[in-house]
TIKE-867876 format. One record per atom (N, C-alpha, C, O): residue number from 1; x, y, z. Coordinates in pm, whole numbers, plus 50000, padded with zeros to 5 digits. Layout:
BEGIN
   i    px    py    pz
 NUM     X     Y     Z
...
//
This chain:
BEGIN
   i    px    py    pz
   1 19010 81378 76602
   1 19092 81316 76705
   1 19005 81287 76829
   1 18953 81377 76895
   2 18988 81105 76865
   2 18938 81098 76981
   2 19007 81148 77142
   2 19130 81142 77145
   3 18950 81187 77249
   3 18991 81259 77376
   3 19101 81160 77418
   3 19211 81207 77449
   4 19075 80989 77422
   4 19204 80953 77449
   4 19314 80955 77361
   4 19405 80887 77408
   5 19334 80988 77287
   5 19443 81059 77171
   5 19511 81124 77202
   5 19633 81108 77199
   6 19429 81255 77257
   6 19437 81389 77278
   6 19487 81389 77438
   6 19572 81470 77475
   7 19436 81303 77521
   7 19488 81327 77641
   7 19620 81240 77660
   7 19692 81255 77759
   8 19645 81156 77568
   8 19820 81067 77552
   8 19897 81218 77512
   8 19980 81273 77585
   9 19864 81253 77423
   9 19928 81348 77361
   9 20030 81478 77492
   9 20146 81519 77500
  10 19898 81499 77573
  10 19901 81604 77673
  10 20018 81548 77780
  10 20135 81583 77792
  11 19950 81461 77843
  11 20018 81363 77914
  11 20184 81353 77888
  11 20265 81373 77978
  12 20229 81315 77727
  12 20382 81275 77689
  12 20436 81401 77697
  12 20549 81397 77747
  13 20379 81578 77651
  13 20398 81678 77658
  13 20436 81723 77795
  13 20534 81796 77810
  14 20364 81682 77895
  14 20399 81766 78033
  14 20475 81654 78091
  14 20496 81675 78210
  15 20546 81493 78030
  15 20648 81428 78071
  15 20722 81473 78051
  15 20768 81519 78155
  16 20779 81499 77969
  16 20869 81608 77872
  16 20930 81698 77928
  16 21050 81719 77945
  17 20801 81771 77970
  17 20863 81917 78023
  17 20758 81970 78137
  17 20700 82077 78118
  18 20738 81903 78239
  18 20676 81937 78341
  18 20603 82080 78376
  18 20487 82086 78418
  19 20699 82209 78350
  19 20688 82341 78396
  19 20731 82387 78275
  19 20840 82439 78251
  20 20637 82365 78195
  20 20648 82500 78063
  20 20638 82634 78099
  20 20580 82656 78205
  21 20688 82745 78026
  21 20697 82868 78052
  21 20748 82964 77874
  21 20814 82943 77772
  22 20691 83036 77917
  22 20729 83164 77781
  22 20901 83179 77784
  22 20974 83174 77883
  23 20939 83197 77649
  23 21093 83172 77643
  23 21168 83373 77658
  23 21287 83400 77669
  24 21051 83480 77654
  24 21034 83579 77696
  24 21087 83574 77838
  24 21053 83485 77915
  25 21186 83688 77878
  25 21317 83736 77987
  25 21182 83809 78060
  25 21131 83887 77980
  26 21127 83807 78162
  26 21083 83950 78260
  26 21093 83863 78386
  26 21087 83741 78403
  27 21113 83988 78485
  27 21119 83991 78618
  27 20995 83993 78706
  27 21000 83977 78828
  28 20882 84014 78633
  28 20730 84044 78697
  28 20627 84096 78589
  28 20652 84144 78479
  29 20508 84074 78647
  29 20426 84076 78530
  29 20408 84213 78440
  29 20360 84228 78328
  30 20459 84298 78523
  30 20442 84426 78391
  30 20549 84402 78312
  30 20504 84404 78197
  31 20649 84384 78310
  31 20763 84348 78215
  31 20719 84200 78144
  31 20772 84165 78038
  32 20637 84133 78199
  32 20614 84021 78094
  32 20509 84090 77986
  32 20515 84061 77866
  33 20437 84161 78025
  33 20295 84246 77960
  33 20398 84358 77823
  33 20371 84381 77706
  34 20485 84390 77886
  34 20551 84447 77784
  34 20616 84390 77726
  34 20624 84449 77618
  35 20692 84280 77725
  35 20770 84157 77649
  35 20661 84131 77572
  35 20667 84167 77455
  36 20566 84079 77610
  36 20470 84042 77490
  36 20428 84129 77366
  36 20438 84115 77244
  37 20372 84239 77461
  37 20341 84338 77376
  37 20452 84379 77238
  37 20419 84406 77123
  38 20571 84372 77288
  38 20701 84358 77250
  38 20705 84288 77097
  38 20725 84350 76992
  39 20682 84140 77113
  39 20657 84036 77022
  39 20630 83982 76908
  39 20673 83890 76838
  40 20513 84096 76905
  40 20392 84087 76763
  40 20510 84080 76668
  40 20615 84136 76702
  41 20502 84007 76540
  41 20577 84021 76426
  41 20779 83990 76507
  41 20877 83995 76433
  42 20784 83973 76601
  42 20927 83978 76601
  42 20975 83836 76699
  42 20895 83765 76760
  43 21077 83822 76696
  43 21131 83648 76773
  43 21129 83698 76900
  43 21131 83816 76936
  44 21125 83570 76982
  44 21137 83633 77132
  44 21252 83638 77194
  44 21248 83662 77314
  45 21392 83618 77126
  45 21518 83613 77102
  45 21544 83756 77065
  45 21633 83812 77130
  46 21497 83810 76993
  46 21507 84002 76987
  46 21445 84058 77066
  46 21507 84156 77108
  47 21320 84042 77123
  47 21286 84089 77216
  47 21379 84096 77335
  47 21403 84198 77399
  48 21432 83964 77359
  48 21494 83964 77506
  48 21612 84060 77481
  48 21649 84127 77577
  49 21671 84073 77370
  49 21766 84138 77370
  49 21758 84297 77365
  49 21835 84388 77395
  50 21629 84288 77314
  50 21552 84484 77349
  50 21544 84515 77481
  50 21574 84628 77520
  51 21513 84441 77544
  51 21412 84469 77703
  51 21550 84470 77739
  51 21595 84584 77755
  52 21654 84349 77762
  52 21786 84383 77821
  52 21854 84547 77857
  52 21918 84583 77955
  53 21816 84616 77749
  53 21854 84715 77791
  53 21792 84812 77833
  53 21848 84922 77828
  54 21679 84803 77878
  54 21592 84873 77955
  54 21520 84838 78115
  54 21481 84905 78211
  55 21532 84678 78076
  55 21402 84630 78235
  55 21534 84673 78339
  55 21519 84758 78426
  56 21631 84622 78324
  56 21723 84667 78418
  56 21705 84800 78512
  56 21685 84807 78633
  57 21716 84886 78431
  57 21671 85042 78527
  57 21551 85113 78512
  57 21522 85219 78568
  58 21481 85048 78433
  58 21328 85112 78398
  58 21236 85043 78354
  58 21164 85063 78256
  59 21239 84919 78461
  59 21144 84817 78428
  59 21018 84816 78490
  59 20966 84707 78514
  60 20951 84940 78524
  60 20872 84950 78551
  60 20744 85069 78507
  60 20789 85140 78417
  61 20620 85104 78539
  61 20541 85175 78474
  61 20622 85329 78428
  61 20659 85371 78318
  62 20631 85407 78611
  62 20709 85491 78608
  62 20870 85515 78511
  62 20917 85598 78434
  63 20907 85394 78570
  63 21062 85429 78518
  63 21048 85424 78323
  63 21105 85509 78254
  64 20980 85331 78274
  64 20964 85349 78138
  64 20933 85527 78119
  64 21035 85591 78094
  65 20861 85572 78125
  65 20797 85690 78144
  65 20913 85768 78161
  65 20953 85842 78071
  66 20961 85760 78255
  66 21109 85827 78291
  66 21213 85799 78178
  66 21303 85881 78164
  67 21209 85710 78113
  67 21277 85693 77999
  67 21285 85744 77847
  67 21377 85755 77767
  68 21102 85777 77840
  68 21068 85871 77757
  68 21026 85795 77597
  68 21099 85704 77556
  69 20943 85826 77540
  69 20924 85786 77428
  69 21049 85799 77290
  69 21025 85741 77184
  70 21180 85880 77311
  70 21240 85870 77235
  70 21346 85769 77262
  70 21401 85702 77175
  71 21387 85760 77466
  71 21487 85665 77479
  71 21443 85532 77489
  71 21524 85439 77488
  72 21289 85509 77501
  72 21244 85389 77436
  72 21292 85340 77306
  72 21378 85253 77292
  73 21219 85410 77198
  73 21199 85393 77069
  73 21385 85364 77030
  73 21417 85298 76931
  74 21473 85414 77109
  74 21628 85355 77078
  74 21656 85220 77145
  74 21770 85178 77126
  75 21596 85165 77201
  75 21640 85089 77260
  75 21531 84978 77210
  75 21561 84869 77258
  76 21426 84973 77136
  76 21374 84859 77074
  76 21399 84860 76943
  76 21365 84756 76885
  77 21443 84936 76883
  77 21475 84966 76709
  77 21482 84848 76620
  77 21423 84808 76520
  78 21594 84803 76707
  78 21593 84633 76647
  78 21455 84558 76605
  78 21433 84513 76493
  79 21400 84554 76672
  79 21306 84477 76612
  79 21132 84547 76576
  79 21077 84650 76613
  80 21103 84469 76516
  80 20985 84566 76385
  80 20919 84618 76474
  80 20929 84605 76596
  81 20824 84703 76391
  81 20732 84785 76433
  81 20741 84873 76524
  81 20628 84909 76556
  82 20852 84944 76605
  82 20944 84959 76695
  82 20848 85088 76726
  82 20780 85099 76828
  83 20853 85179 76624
  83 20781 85299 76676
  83 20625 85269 76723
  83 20606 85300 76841
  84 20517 85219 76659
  84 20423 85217 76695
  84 20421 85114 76846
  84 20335 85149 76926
  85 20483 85027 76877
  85 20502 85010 77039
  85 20581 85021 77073
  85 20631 84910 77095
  86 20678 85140 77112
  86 20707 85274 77164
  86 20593 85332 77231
  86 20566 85327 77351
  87 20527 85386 77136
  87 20426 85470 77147
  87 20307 85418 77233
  87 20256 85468 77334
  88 20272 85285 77155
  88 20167 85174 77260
  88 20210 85168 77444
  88 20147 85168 77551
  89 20376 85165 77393
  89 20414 85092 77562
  89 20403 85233 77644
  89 20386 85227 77766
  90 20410 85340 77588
  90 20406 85489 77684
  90 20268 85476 77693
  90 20231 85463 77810
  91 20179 85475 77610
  91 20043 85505 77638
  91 20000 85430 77744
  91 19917 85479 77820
  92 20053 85295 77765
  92 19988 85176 77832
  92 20020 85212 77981
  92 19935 85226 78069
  93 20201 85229 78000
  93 20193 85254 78136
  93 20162 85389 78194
  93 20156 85408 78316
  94 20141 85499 78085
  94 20064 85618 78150
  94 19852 85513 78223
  94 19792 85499 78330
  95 19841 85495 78155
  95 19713 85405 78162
  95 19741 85325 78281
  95 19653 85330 78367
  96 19834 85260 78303
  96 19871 85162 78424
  96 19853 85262 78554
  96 19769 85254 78643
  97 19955 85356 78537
  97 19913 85456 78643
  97 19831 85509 78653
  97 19775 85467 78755
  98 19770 85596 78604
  98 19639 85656 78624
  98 19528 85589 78657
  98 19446 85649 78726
  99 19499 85435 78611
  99 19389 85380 78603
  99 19354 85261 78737
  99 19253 85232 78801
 100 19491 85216 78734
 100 19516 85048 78754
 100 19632 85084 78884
 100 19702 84992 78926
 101 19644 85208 78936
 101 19810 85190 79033
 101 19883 85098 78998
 101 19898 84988 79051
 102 19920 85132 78928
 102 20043 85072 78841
 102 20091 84946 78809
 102 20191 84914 78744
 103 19962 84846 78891
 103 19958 84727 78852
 103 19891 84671 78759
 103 19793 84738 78726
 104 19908 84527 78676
 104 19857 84480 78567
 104 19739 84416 78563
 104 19723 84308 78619
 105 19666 84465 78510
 105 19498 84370 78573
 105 19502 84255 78498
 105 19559 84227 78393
 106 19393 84160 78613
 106 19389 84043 78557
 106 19262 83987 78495
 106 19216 83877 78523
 107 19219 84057 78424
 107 19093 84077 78338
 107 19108 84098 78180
 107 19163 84188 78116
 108 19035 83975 78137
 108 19057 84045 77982
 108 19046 84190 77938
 108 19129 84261 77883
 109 18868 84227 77993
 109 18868 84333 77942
 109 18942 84472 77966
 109 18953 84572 77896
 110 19001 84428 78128
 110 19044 84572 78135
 110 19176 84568 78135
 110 19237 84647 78207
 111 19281 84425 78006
 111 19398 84437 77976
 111 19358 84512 77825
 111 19411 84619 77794
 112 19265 84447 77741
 112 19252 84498 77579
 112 19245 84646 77588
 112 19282 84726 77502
 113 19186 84675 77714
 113 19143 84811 77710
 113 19324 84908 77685
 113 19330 85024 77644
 114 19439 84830 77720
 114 19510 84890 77692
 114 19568 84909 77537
 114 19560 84835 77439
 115 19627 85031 77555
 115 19729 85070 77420
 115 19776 84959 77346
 115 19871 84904 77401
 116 19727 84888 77196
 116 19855 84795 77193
 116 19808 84675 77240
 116 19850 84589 77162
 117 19751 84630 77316
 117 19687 84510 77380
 117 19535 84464 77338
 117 19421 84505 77359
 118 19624 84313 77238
 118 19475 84261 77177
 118 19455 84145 77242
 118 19490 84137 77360
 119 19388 84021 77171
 119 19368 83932 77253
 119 19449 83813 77306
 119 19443 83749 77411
 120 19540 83804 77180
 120 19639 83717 77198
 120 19738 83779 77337
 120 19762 83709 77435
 121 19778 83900 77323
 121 19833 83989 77428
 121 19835 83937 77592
 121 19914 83901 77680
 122 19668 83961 77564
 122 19576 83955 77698
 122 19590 83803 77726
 122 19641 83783 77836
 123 19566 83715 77673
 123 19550 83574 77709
 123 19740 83508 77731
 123 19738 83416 77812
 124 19824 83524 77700
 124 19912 83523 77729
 124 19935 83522 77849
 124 19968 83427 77920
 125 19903 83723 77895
 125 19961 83757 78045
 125 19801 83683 78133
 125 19814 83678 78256
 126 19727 83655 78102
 126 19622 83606 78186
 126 19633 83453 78219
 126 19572 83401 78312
 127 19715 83388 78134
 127 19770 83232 78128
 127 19882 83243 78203
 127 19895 83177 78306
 128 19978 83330 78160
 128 20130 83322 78246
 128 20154 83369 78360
 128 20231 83319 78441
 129 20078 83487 78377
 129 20120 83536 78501
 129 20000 83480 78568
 129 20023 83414 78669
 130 19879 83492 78530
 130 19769 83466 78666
 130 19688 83333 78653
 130 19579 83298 78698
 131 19795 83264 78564
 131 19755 83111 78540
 131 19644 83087 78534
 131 19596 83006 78613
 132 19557 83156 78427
 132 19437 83135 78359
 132 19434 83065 78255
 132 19512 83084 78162
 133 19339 82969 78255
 133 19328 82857 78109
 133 19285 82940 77962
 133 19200 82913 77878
 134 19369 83039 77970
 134 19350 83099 77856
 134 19446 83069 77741
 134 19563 83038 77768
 135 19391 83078 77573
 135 19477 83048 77501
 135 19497 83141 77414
 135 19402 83188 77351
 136 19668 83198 77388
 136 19700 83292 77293
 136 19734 83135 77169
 136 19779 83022 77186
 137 19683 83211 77056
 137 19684 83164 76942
 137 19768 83220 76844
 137 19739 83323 76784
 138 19912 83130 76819
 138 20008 83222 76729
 138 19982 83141 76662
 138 19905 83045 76671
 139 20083 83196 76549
 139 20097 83114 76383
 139 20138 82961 76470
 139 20060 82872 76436
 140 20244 82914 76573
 140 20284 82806 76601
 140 20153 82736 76651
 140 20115 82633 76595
 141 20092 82785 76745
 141 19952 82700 76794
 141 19855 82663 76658
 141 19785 82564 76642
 142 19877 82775 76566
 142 19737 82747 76485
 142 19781 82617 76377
 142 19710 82524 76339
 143 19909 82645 76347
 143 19935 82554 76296
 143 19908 82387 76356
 143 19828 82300 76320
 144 20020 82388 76469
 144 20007 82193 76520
 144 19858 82214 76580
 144 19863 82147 76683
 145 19755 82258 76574
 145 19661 82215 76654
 145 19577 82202 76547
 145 19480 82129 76564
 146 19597 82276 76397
 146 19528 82231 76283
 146 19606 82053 76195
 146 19544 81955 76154
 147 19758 82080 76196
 147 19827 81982 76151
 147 19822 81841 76276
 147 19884 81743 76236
 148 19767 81827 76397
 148 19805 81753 76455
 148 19649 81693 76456
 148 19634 81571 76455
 149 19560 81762 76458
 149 19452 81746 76464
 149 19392 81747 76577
 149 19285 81687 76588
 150 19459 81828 76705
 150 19436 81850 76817
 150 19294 81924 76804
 150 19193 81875 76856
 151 19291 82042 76732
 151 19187 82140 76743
 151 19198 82208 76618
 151 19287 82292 76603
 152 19138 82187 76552
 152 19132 82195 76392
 152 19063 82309 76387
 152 18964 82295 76458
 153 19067 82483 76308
 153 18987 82557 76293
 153 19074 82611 76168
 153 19180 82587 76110
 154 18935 82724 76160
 154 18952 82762 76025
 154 19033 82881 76048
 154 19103 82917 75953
 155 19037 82936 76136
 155 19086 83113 76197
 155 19112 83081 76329
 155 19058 82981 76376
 156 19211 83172 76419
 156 19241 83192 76542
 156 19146 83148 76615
 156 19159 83034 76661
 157 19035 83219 76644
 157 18947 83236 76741
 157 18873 83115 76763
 157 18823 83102 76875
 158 18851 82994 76649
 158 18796 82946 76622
 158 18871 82804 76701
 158 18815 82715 76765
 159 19003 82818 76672
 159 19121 82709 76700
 159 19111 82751 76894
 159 19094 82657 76972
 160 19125 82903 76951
 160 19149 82894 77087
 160 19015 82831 77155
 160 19019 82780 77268
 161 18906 82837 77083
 161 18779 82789 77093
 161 18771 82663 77136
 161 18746 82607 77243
 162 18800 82631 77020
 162 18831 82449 77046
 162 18909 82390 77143
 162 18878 82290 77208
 163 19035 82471 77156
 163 19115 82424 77219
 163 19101 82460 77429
 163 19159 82409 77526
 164 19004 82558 77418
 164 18949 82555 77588
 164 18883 82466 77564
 164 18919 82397 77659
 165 18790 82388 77499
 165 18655 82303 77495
 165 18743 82174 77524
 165 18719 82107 77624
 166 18841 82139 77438
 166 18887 81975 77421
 166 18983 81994 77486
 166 18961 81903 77567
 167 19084 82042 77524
 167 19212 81989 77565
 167 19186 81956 77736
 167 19180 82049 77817
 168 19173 81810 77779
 168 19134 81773 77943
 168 19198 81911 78006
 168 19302 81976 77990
 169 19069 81921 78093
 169 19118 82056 78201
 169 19264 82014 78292
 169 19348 82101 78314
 170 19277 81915 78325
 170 19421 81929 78420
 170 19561 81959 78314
 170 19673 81941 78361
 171 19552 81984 78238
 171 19620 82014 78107
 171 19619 82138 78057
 171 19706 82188 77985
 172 19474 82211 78115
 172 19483 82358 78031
 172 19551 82434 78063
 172 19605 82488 77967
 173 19591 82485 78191
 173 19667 82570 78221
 173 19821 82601 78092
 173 19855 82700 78029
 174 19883 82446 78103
 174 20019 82455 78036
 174 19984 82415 77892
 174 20077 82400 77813
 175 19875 82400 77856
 175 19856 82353 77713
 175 19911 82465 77630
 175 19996 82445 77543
 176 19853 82605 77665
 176 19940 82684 77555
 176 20087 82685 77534
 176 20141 82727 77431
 177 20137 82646 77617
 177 20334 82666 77622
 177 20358 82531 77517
 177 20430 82522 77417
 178 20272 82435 77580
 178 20405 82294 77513
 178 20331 82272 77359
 178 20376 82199 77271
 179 20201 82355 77352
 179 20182 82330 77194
 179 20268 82461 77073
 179 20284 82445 76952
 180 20311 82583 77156
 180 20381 82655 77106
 180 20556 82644 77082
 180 20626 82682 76988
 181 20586 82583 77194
 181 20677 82495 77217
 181 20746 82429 77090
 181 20847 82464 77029
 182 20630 82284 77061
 182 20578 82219 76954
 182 20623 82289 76817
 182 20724 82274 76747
 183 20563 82332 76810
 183 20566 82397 76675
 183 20689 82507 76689
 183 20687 82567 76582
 184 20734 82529 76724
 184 20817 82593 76739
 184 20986 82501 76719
 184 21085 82549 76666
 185 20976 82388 76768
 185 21088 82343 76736
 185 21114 82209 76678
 185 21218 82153 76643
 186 20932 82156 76678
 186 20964 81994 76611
 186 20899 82038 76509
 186 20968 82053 76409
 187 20744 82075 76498
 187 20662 82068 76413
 187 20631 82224 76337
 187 20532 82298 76330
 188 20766 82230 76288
 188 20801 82347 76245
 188 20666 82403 76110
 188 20551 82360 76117
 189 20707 82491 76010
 189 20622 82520 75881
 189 20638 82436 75775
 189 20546 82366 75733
 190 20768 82438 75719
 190 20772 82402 75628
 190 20793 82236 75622
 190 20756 82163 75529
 191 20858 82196 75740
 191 20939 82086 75678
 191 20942 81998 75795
 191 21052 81948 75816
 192 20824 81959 75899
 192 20816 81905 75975
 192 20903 81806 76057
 192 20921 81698 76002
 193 20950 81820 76158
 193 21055 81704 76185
 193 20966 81568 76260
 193 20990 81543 76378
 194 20915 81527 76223
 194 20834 81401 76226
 194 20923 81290 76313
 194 20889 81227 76413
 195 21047 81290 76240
 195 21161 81143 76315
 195 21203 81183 76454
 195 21281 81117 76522
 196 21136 81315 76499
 196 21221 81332 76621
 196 21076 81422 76688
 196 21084 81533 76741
 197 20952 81344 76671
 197 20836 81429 76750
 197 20786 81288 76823
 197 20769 81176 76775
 198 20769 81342 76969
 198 20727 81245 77069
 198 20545 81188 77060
 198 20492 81123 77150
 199 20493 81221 76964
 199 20385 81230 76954
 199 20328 81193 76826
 199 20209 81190 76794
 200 20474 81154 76729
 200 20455 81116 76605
 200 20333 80990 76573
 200 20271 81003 76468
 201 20302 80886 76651
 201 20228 80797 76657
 201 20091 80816 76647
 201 20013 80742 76585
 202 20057 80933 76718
 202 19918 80994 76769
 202 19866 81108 76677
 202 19748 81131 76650
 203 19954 81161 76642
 203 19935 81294 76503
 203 19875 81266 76372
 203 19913 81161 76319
 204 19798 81331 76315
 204 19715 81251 76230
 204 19731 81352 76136
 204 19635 81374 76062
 205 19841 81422 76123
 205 19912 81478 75984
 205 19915 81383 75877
 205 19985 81283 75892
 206 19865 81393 75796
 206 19838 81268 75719
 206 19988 81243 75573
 206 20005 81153 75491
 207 20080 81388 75606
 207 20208 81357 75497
 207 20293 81320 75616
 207 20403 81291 75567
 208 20298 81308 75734
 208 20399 81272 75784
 208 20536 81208 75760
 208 20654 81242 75775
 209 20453 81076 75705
 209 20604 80980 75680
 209 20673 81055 75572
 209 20795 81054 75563
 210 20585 81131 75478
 210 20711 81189 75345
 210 20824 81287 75397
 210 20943 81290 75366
 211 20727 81393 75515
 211 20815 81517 75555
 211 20923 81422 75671
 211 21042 81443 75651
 212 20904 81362 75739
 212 20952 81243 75852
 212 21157 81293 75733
 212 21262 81234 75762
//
């Protein structure tokens, strides 16, 4: 895909939707850090409905803590992996306090360094909250940026790679939202909705018209 392709593409995306944002509920960035963390393997539609019953009165380092690793672990059950971040999210904001006064750093390394916090994690809260051109790479990004031909890779790392290198800088900031976005509700897995993608012209999915 040539750059003017790629920058029509960007361009019709932030017409669209000017102020992209994570579809994840928090009030401030440690509750977004834990929403994420939250995430791995689960919708962000269960998540919001986990955190609901907690950010309210213990949405913070302390008050989680005050809540305890068992009245955690009841209150995310719903969705997978529940015990092992439980366990991650106590470790992290004991770590928040002790390390960081209780605020969320804005450093890769000294977010991975937490419990539970990998890279996708880290680039998320380093994009959303401290509006860094960083890119978390889910199954939705890896997909349209391999199917669209935005940023074609073979593995994650390889695709967020590409995608700081090519996507025009006045674009990077929100590039991760409206390509997750993307895939998320036009340019789904299985069964692409092609007749109703703003970008159908420019996409160089090459089954289009069949899935269309």
């Amino acid at each position: 895909m040539n750059k003017e392709k790629r920058y029509e593409i960007f361009s019709r995306w932030q017409a669209a939707n000017p102020h992209p944002t994570t579809e994840l509920h928090y009030g401030n960035t440690f509750q977004l850090l834990i929403a994420v963390m939250l995430s791995a393997q689960a919708t962000d539609k269960s998540v919001n409905i986990a955190t609901a019953r907690f950010f309210p009165h213990y949405g913070t380092p302390q008050g989680i803590l005050e809540l305890g690793l068992d009245g955690l672990t009841e209150c995310i059950k719903t969705i997978g992996l529940y015990k092992t971040k439980a366990a991650n999210v106590i470790a992290t904001c004991r770590l928040l306090i002790e390390k960081h006064d209780g605020q969320v750093p804005d450093t890769r390394e000294a977010l991975e360094a937490l419990p539970g916090v990998g890279r996708k994690t880290a680039n998320v809260v380093l994009n959303t909250a401290f509006g860094q051109p960083a890119m978390a790479v889910d199954t939705h990004i890896f997909r349209v940026s391999n199917r669209t031909g935005i940023a074609p890779g073979k593995n994650v790392l390889e695709v967020e790679n590409r995608l700081v290198r090519l996507v025009p800088k006045e674009f990077l900031v929100d590039a991760h939202h409206w390509i997750l976005l993307h895939g998320r509700y036009i340019c789904v897995a299985r069964t692409p909705k092609c007749t109703q993608c703003g970008i159908a012209d420019l996409c160089e999915y090459r089954h289009k018209n069949q899935a269309a």
